[in-house]
NUDO-826585 format. One line per field, with one value per residue: residue number from 0; x, y, z of N, C-alpha, C, O, CB in turn. Coordinates in pm, whole numbers, padded with zeros to 5 digits. Last residue first. Glycine has a CB too. Example, Ala and Ser with C-alpha at 12.3 -4.5 7.8 and 13.67 -1.06 7.14 Angstrom:
! residues 2
num: (1 0) $
neast: (01285 01319) $
nnorth: (-00225 -00569) $
nup: (00708 00780) $
caeast: (01367 01230) $
canorth: (-00106 -00450) $
caup: (00714 00780) $
ceast: (01290 01320) $
cnorth: (00003 -00330) $
cup: (00787 00780) $
oeast: (01341 01424) $
onorth: (00114 -00332) $
oup: (00804 00846) $
cbeast: (01408 01131) $
cbnorth: (-00060 -00447) $
cbup: (00572 00905) $
END
This chain:
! residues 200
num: (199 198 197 196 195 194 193 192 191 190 189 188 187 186 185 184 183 182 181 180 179 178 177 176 175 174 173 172 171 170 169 168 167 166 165 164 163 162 161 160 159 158 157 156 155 154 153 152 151 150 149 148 147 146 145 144 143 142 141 140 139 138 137 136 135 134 133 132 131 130 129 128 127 126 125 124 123 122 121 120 119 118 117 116 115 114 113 112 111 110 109 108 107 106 105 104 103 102 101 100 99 98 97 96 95 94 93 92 91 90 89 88 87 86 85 84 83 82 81 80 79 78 77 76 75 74 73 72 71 70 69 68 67 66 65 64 63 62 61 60 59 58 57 56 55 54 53 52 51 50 49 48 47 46 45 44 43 42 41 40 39 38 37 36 35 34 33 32 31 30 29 28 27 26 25 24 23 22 21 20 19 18 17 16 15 14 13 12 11 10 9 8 7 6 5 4 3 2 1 0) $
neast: (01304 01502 01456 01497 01644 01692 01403 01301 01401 01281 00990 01020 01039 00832 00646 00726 00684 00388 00377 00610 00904 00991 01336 01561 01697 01606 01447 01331 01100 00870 00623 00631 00694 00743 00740 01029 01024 01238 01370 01491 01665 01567 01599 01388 01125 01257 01174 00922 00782 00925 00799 00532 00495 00562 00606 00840 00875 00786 00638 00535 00417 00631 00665 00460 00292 00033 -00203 -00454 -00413 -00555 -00493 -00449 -00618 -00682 -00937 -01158 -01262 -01469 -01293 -01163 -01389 -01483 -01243 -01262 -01520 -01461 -01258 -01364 -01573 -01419 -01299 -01352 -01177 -00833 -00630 -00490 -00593 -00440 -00188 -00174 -00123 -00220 -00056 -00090 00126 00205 00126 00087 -00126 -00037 00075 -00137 -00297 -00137 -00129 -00437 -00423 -00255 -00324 -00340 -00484 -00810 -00925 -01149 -01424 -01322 -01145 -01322 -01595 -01679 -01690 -01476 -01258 -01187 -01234 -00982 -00786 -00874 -00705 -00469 -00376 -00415 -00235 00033 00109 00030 -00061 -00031 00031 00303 00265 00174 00275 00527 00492 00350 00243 00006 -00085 -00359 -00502 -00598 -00898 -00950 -01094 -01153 -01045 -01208 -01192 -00927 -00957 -01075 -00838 -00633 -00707 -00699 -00369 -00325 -00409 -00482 -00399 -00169 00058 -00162 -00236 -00160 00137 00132 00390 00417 00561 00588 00441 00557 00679 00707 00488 00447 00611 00627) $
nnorth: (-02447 -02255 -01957 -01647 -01487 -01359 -01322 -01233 -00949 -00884 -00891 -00684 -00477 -00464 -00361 -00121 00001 -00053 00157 00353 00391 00130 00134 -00062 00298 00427 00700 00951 00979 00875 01078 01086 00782 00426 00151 -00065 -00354 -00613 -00913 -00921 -00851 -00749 -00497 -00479 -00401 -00147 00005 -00018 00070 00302 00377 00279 00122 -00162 -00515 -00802 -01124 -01321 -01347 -01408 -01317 -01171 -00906 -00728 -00646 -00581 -00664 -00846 -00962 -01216 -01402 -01373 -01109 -00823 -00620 -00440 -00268 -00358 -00539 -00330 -00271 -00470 -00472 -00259 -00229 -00476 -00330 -00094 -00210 -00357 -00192 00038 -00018 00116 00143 -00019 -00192 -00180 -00288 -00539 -00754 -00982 -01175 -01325 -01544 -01602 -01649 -01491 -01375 -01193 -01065 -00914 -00804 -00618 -00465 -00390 -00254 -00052 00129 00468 00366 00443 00657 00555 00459 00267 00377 00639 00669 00899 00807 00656 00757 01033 01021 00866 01022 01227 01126 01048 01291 01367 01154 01213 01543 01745 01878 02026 01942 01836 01626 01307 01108 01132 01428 01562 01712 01880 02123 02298 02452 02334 02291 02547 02398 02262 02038 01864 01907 01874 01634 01516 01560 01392 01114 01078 01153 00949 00659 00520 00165 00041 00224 00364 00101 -00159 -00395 -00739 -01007 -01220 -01558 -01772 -01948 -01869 -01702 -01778 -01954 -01769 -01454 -01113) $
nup: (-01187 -01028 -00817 -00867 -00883 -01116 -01208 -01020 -01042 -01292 -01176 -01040 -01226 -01411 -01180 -01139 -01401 -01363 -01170 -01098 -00963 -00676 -00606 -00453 -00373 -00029 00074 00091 -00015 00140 00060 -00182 -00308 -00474 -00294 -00293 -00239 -00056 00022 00334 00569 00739 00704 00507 00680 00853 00559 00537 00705 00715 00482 00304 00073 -00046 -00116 -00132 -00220 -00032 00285 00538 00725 00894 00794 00894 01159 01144 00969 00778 00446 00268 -00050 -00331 -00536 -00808 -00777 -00859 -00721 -00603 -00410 -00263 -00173 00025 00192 00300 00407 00630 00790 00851 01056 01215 01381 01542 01773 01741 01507 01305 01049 00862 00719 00503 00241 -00021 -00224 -00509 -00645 -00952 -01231 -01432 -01342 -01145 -01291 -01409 -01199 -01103 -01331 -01330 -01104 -01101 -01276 -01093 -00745 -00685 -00439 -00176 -00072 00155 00340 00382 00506 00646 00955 00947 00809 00894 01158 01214 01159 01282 01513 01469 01480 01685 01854 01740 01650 01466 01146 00931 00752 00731 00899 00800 00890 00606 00394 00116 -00111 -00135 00134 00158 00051 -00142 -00052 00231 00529 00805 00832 00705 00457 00388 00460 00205 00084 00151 00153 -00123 -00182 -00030 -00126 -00327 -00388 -00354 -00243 -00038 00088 00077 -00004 -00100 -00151 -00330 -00358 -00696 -00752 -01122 -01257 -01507 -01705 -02001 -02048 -02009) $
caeast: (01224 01492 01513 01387 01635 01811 01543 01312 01402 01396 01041 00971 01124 00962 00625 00738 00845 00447 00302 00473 00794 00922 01198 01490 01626 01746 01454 01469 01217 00958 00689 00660 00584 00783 00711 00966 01037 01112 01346 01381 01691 01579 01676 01518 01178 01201 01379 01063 00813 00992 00929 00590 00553 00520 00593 00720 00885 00897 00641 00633 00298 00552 00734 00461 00422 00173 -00118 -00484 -00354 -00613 -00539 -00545 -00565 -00701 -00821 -01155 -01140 -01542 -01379 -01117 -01244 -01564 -01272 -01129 -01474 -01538 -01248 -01243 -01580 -01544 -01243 -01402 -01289 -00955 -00722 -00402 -00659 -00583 -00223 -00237 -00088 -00250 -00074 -00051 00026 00231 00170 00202 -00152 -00095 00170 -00088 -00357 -00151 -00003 -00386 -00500 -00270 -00201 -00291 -00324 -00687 -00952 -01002 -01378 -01406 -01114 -01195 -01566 -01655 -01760 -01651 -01288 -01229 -01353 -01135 -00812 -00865 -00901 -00584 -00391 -00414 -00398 -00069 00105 00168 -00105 -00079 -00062 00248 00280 00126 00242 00475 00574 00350 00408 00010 00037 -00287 -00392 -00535 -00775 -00923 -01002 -01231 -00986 -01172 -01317 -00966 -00861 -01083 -00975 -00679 -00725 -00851 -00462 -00306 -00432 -00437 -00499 -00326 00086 -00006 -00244 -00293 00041 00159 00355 00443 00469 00651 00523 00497 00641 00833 00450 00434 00553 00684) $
canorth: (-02648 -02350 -02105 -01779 -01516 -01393 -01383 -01347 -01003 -00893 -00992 -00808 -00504 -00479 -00517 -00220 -00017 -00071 00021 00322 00488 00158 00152 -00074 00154 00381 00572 00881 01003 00794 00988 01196 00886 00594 00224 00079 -00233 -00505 -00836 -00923 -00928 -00895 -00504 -00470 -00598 -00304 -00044 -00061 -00065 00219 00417 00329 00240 -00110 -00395 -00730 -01031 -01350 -01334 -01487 -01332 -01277 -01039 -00791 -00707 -00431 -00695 -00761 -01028 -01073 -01431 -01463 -01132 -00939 -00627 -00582 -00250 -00256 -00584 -00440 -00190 -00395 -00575 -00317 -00105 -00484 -00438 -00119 -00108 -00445 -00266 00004 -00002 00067 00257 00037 -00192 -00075 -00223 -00375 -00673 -00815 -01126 -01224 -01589 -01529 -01744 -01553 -01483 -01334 -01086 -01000 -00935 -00685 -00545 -00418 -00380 -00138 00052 00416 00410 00365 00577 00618 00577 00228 00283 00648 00564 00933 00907 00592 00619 00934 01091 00801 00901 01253 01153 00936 01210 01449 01206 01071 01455 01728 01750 02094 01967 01992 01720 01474 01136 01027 01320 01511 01682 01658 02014 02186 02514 02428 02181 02516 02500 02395 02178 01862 01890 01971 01675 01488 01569 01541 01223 01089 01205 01053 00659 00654 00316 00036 00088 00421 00250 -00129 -00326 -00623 -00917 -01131 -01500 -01665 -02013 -01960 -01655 -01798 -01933 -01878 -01587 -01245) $
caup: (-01176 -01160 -00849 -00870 -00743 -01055 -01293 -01016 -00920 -01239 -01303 -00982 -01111 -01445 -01264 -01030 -01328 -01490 -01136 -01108 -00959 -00801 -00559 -00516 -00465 -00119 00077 00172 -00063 00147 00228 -00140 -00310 -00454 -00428 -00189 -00364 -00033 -00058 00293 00468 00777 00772 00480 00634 00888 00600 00395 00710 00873 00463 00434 00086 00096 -00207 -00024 -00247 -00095 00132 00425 00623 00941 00761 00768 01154 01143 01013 00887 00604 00294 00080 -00267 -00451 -00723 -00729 -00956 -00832 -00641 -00511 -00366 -00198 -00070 00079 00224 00373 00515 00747 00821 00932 01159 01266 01397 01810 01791 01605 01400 01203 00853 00880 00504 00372 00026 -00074 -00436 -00549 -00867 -01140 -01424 -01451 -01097 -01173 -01520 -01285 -01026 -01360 -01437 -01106 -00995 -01299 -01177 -00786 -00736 -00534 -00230 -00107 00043 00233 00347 00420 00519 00817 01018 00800 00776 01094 01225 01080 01186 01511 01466 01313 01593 01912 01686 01704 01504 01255 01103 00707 00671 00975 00763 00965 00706 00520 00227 -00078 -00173 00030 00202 00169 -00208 -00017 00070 00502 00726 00902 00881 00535 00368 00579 00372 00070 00145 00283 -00076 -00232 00041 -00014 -00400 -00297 -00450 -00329 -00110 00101 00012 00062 -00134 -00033 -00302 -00311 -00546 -00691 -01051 -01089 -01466 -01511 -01875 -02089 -01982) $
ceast: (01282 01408 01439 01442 01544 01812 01675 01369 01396 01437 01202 01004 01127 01098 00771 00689 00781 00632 00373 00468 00659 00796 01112 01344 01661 01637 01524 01531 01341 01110 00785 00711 00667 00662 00686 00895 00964 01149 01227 01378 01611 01578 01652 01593 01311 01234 01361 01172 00936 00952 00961 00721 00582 00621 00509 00757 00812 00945 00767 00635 00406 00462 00701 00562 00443 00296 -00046 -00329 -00403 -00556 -00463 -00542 -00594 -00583 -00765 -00977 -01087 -01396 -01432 -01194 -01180 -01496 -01393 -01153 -01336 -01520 -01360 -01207 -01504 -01573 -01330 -01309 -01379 -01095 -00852 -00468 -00594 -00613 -00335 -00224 -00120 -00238 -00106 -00143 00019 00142 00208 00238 -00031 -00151 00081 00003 -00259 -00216 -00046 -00240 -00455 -00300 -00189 -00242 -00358 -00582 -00820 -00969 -01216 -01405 -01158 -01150 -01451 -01576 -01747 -01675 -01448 -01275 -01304 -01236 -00964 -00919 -00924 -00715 -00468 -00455 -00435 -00215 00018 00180 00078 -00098 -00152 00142 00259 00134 00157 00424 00479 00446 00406 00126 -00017 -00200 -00322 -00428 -00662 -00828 -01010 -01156 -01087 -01130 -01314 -01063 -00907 -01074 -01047 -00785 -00658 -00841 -00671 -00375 -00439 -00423 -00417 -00363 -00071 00023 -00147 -00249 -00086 00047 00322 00305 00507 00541 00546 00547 00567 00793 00599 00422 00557 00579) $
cnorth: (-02738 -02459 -02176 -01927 -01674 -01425 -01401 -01398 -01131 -00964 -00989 -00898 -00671 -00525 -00515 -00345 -00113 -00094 -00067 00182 00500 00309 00252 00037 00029 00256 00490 00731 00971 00827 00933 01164 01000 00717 00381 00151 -00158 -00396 -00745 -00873 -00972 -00925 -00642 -00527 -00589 -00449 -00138 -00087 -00124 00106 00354 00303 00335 00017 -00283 -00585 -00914 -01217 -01338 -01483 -01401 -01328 -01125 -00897 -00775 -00544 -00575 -00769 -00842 -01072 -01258 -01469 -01264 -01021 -00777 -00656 -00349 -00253 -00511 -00549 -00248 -00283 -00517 -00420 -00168 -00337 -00436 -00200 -00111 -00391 -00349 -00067 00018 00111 00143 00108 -00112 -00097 -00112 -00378 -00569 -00793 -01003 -01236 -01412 -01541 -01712 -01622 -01516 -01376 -01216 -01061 -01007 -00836 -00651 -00523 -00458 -00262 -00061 00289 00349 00411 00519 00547 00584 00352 00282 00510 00546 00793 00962 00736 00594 00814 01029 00862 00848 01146 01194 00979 01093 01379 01272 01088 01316 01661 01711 02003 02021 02004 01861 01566 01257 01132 01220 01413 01685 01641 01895 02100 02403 02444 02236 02430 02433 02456 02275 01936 01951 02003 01809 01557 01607 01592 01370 01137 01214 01177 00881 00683 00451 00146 00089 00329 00326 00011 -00258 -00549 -00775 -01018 -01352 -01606 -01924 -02000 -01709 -01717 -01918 -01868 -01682 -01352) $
cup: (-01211 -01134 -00980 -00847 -00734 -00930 -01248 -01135 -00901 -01129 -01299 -01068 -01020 -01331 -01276 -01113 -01210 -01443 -01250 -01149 -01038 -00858 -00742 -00491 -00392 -00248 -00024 00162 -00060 00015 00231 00050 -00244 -00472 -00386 -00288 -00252 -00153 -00076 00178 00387 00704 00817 00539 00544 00774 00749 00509 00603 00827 00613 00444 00180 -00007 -00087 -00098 -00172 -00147 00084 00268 00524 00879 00822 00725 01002 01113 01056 00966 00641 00436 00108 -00107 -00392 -00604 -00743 -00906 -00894 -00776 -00622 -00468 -00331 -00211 -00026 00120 00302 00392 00587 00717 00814 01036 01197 01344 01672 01792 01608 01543 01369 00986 00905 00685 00378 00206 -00051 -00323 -00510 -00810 -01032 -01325 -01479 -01209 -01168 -01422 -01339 -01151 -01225 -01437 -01259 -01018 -01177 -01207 -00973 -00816 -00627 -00367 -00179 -00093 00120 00288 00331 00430 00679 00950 00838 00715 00958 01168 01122 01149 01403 01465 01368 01478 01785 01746 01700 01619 01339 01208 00882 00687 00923 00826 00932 00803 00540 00236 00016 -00156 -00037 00115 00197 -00119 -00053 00062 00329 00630 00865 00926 00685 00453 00571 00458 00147 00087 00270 00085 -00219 -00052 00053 -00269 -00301 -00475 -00404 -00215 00054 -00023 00005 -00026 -00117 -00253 -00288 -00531 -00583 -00852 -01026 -01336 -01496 -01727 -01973 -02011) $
oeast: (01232 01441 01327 01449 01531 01910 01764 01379 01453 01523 01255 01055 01215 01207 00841 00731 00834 00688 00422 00567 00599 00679 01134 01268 01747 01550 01467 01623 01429 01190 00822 00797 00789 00585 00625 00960 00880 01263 01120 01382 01644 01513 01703 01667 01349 01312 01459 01236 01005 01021 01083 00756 00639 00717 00400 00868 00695 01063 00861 00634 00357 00392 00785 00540 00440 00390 -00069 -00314 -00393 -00603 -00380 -00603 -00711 -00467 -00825 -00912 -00991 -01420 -01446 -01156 -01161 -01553 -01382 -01103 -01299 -01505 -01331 -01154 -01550 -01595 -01281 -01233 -01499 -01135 -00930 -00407 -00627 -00668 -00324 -00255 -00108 -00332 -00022 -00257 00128 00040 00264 00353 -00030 -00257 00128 00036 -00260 -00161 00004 -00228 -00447 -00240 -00103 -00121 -00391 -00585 -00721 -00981 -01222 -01384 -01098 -01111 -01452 -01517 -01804 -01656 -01526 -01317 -01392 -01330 -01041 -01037 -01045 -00815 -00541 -00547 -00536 -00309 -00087 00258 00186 -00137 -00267 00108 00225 00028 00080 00490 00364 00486 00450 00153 -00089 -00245 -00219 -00309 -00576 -00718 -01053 -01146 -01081 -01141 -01377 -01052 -00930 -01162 -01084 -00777 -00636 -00937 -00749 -00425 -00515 -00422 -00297 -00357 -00079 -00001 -00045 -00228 -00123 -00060 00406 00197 00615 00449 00540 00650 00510 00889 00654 00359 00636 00460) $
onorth: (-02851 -02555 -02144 -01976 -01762 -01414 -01448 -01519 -01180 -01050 -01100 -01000 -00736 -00580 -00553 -00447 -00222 -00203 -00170 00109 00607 00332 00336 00031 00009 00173 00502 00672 00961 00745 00921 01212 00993 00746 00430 00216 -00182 -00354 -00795 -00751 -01083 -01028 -00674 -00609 -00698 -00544 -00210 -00190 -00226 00010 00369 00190 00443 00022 -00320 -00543 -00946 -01190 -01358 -01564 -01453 -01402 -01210 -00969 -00898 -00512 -00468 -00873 -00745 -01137 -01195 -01562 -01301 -00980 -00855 -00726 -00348 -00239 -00568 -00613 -00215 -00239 -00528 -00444 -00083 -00374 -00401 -00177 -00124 -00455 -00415 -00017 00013 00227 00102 00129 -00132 -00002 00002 -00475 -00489 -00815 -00913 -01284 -01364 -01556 -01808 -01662 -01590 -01432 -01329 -01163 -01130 -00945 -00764 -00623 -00580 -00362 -00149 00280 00232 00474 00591 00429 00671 00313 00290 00522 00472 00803 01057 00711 00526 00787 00964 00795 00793 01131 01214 00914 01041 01404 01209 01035 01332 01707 01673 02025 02039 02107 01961 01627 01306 01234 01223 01336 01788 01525 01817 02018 02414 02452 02183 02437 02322 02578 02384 01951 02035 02102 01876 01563 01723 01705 01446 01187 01296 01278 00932 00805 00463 00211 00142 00392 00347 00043 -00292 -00590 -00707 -00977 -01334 -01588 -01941 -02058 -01672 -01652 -02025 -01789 -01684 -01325) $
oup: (-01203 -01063 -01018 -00960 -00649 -00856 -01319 -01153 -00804 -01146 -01304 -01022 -00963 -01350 -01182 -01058 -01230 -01457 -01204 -01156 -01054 -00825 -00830 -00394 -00306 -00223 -00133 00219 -00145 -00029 00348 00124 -00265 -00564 -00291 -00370 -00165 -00171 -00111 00192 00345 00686 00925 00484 00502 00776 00767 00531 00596 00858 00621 00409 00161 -00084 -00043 -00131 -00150 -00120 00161 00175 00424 00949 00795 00627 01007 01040 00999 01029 00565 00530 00042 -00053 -00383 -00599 -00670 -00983 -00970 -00897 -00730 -00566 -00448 -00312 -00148 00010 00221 00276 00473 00608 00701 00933 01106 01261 01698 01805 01521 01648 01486 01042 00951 00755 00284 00283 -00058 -00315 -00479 -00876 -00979 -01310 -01577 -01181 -01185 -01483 -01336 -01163 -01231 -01508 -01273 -00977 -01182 -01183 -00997 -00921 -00616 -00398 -00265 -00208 00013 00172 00233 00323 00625 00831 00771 00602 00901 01123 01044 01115 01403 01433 01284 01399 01754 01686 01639 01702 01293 01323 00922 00629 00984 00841 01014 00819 00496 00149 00067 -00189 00026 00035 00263 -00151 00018 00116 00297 00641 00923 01048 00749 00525 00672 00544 00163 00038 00365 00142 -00267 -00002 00135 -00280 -00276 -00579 -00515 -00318 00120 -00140 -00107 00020 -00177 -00293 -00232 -00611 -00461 -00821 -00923 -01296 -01472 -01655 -01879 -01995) $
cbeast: (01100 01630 01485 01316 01551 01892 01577 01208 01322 01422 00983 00834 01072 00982 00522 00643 00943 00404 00112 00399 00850 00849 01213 01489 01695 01916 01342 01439 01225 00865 00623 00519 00436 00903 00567 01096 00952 01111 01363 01308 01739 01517 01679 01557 01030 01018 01525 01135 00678 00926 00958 00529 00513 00578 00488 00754 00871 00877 00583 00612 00205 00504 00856 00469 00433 00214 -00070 -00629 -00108 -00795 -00470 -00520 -00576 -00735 -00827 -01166 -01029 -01582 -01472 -01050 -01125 -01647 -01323 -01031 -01459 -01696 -01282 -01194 -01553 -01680 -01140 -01432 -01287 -00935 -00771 -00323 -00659 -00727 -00088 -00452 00025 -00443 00034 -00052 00081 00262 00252 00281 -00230 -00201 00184 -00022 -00450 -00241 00173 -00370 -00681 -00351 -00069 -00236 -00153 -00724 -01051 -00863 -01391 -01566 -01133 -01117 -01657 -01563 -01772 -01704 -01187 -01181 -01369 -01185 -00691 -00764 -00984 -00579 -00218 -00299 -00410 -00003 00104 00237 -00192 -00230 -00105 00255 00390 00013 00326 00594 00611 00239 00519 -00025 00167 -00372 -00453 -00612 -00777 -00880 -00832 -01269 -00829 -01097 -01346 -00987 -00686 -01010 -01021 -00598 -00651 -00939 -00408 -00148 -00296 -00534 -00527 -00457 00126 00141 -00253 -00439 00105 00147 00494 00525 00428 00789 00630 00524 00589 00961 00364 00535 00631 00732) $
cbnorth: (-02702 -02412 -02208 -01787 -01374 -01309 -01307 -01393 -00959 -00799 -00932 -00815 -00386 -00349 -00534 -00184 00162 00084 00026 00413 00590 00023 00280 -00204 00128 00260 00538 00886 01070 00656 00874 01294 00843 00633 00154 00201 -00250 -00420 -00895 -00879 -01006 -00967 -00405 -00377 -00707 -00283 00160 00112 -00132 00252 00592 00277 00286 -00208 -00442 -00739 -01048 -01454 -01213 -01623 -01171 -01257 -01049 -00695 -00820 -00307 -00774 -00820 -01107 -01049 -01607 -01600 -01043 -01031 -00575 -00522 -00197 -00109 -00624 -00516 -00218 -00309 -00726 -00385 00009 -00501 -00537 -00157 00010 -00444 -00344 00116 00105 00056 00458 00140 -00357 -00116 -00147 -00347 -00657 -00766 -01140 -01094 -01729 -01428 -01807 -01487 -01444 -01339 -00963 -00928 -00903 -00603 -00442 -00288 -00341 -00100 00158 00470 00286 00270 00650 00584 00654 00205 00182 00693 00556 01075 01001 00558 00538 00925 01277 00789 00783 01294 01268 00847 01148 01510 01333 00899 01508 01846 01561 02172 01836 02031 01702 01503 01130 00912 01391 01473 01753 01567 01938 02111 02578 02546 02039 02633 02499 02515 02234 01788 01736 01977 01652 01423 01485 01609 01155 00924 01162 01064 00533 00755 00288 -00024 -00081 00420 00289 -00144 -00242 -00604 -00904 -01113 -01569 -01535 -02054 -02081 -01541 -01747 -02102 -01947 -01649 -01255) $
cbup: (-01260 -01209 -00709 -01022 -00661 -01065 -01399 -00985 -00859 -01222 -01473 -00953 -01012 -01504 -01439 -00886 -01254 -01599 -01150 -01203 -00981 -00802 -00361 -00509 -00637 00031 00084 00320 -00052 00134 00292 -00180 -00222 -00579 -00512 -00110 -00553 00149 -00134 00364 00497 00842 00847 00478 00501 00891 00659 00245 00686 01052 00426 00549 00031 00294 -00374 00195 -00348 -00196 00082 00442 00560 01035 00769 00682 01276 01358 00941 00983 00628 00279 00172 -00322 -00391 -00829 -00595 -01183 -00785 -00501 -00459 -00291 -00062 00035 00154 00324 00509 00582 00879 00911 00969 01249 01303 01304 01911 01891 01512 01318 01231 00739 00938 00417 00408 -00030 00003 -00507 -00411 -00886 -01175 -01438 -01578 -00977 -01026 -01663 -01405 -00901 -01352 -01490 -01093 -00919 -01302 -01187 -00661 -00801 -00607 -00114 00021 00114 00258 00464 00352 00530 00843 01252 00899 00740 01107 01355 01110 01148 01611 01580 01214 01585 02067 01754 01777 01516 01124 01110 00603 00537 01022 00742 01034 00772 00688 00256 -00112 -00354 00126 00254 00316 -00240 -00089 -00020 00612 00820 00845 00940 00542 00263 00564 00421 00046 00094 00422 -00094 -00327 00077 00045 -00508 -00092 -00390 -00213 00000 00222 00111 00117 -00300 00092 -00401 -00206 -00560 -00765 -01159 -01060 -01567 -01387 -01875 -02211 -01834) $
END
C-alpha cells in the first residue's frame, strides 16, 4: 500500500506469541526445569501448558519466574518470523503502533521484566510508540488489537473490538479473523481499514 491510508489508526499489538517466539524459548526452558529431553515435551501446546505436566497456576508461575529472573526469558526469546519487518512497514504507513503486553502478572520482578522488554525490543529493532504494562487491553484504545491469547481475543471481541487472533496451537478455537503469519496479518489490517477507515 501507498501513502498514509493508516494514517491515524492505532493498533494494539501484543508481545508473547504475536513478536516473541514466546513458547518455543519456554521450552527450552522448561526442558531445564523438569530435567528432562526437550523432545519429551510438545510445541502443541494449550494455554497454561498442561501437556507439559503443569497443572495448576503455583506450577506455571514458578516456572515463569525461573524463566524470567534466571534465564532472562524476555530478553532471550527470540522473534516471530516477520515481526519487525511488516511491524515497520504498518508504521511507515502511518500507523501509530501500541505494544500491550501482561508481563507483570507475578510479583515482585517487574523492574526485570520490564527492562528485559525493552532491551527486547530494541535488540529487534521493534518498533513502537508507546509501551502499555497491562491485563486490561481495551483500556489502551486501540483501534485494531492483535493478541494471541485466546480469553483476551474473545474479551475485546466481546466489546466489540476489532481483534486478529494470530494463530498458534493455544488458540485453535478461535473463530477468524485470525492471522497465520505476519505477512497475512498485514493483509488483514489493510483490509480492515479499507472498510473501516474513515475518509479525510
Amino acid at each position: 500500500m501507498e501513502g498514509e491510508v493508516l494514517k491515524g489508526v492505532i493498533i494494539g499489538v501484543d508481545l508473547d506469541g504475536v513478536c516473541a517466539d514466546f513458547y518455543s524459548r519456554m521450552r527450552e526452558i522448561a526442558a531445564e526445569w523438569f530435567e528432562c529431553h526437550i523432545d519429551k515435551l510438545t510445541p502443541d501446546v494449550s494455554y497454561g501448558l498442561p501437556e507439559w505436566g503443569i497443572s495448576n497456576e503455583d506450577q506455571y508461575n514458578s516456572l515463569h519466574r525461573f524463566a524470567v529472573t534466571q534465564r532472562e526469558l524476555f530478553k532471550t526469546v527470540p522473534m516471530i518470523h516477520g515481526a519487525r519487518k511488516y511491524l515497520r512497514q504498518l508504521s511507515d504507513e502511518g500507523a501509530r503502533i501500541r505494544i500491550i503486553t501482561h508481563r507483570l502478572f507475578i510479583h515482585f520482578f517487574h523492574r526485570m521484566a520490564v527492562e528485559q522488554t525493552i532491551d527486547w525490543l530494541d535488540q529487534y529493532g521493534i518498533p513502537y510508540w508507546d509501551l502499555c504494562f497491562m491485563k486490561e487491553k481495551e483500556q489502551v484504545g486501540a483501534d485494531v488489537y492483535i493478541d494471541d491469547n485466546p480469553g483476551n481475543v474473545e474479551r475485546l471481541r466481546a466489546k466489540g473490538l476489532y481483534t486478529i487472533c494470530f494463530a498458534n496451537s493455544t488458540n485453535k478455537k478461535i473463530a477468524e479473523p485470525r492471522a497465520r503469519s505476519w505477512e497475512h496479518l498485514y493483509q488483514l489490517v489493510h483490509e480492515w481499514a479499507a472498510t473501516h477507515k474513515s475518509k479525510p
